[in-house]
C-alpha positions as CSV (number, residue, x, y, z in Angstrom):
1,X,11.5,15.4,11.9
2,X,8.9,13.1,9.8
3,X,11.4,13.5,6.9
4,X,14.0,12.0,8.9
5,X,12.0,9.2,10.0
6,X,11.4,8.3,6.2
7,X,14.7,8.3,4.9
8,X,15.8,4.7,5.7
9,X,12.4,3.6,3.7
10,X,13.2,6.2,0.7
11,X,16.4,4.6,0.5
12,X,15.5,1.3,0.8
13,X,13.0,2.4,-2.4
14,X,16.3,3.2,-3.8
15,X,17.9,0.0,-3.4
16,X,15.6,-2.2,-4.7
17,X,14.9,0.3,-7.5
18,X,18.6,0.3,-8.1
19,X,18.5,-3.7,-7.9
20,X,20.8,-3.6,-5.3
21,X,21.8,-5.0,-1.6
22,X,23.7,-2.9,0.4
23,X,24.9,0.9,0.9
24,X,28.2,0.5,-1.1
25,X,26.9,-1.2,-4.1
26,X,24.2,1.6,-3.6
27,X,26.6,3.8,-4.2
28,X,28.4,2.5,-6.9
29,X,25.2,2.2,-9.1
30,X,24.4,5.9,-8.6
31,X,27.8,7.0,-9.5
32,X,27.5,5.1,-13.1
33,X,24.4,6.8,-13.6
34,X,26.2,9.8,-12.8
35,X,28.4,9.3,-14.8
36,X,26.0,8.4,-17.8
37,X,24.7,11.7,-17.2
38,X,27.5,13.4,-17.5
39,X,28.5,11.9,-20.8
40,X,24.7,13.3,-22.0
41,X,25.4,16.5,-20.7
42,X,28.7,16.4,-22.7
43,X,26.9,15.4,-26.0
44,X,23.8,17.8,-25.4
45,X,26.7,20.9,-24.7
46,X,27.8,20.3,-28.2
47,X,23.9,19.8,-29.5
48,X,23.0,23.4,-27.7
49,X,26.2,25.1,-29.0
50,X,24.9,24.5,-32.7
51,X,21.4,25.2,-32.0
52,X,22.6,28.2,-30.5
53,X,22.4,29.7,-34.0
54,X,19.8,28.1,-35.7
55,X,16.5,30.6,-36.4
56,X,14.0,28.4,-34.6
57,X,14.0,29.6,-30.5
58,X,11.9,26.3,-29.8
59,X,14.9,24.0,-30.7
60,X,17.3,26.2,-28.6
61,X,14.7,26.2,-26.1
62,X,14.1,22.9,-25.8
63,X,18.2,21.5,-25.1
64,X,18.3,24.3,-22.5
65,X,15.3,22.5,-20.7
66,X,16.8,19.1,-21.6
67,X,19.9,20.6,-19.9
68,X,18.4,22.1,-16.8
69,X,16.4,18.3,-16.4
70,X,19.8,16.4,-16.8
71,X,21.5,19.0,-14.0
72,X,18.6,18.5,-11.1
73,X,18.8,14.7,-12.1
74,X,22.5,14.7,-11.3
75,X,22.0,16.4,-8.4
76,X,19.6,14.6,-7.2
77,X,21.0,11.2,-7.5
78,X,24.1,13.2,-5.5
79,X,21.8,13.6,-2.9
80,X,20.6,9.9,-2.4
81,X,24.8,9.5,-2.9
82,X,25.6,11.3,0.2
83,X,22.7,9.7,2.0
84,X,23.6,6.3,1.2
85,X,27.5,7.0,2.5
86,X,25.9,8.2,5.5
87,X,24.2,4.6,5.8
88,X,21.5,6.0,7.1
89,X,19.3,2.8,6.4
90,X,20.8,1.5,9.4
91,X,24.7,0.0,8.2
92,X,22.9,-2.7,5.3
């Protein structure tokens, strides 16, 4: 229930964060950040492929973290997303 209660304010973090005034430009914002972090994922899938075979596991190692971090940062901003198509700061 209390997380409920604290959405609208988390998203309204998000808007001003996001330098934005409303649900729909909101949204639009996070999707091109989305996107942005799809085109990383993109380059560091090609990146991981050749360290794949390199003798050093601390290289590999590290684009497999940098991979995890860029997949809970997409999904996270796919959360906030959904929550602002819900309008759940009230319709602004």
């Amino acid at each position: 229930m209390a997380v409920l209660g604290r959405r609208p304010r988390l998203l309204d973090q998000w808007a001003r964060a996001l330098d934005v005034e409303n649900d729909l430009d909101a949204m639009f914002r996070l999707r091109r950040l989305m996107n942005d972090l799809d085109d990383a994922r993109s380059q560091l899938q090609k990146t991981t492929k050749v360290l794949a075979g390199v003798p050093d596991p601390d290289a590999n190692a590290g684009a497999t973290g940098a991979m995890t971090a860029l997949e809970l940062a997409s999904a996270e901003l796919l959360l906030i997303e959904r929550r602002f198509a819900k309008h759940e700061r009230g319709g602004k």
